[in-house]
C-alpha positions in Angstrom: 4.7 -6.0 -24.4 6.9 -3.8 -22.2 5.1 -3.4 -18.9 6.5 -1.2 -15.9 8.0 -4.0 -13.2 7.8 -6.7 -15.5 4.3 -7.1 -15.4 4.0 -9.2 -18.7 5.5 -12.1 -16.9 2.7 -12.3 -14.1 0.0 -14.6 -14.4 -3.0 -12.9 -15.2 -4.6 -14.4 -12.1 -2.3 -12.6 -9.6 -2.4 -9.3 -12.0 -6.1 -9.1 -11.8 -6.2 -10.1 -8.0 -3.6 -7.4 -7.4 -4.4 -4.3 -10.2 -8.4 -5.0 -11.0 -8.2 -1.6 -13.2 -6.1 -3.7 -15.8 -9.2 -6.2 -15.9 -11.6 -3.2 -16.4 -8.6 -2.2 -19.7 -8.4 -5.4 -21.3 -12.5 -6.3 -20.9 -12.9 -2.5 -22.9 -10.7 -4.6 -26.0 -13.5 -7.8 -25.5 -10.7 -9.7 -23.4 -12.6 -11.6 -20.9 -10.2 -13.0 -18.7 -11.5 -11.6 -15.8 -14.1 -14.3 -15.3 -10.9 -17.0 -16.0 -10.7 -19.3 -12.7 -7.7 -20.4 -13.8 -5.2 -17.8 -14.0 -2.1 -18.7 -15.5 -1.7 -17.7 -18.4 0.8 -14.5 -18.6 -0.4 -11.4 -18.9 1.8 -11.0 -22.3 0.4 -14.1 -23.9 -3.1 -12.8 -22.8 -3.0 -9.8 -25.1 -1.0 -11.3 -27.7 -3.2 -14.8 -28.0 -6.1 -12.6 -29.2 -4.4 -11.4 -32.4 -5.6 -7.8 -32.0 -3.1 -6.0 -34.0 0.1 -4.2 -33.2 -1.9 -1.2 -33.2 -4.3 -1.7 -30.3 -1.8 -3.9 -28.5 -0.1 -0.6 -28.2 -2.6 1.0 -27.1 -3.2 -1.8 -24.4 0.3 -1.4 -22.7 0.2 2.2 -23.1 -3.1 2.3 -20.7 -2.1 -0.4 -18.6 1.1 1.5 -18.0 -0.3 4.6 -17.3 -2.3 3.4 -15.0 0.7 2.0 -13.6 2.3 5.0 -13.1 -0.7 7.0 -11.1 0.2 4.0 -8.5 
């Protein structure tokens, strides 16, 4: 995944704490790692882990970068 400011390599934790939005995008693909109280894992390894396709994984950085861009 290529995410504006290098986002893929922040724990998902510290994403979620600091852009909730990307938790509402990832829970629309059934990633639940919103209710994680662990939080390390990288945001990258998040989306990838779930084996959704190249297509939709696309389609993942596209609206979390988007969104990153009306900030």
């Amino acid at each position: 995944m290529q995410l504006k400011n290098d986002l893929g390599t922040a724990p998902i934790g510290t994403v979620l704490k600091d852009h909730p939005r990307i938790g509402e995008i990832l829970a629309k693909y059934d990633i639940g790692c919103v209710t994680c109280g662990v939080g390390i894992c990288l945001l990258k390894d998040v989306v990838s882990i779930h084996a959704l396709g190249d297509e939709v994984e696309q389609k993942i950085e596209d609206e979390i970068n988007t969104y990153l861009d009306e900030q």
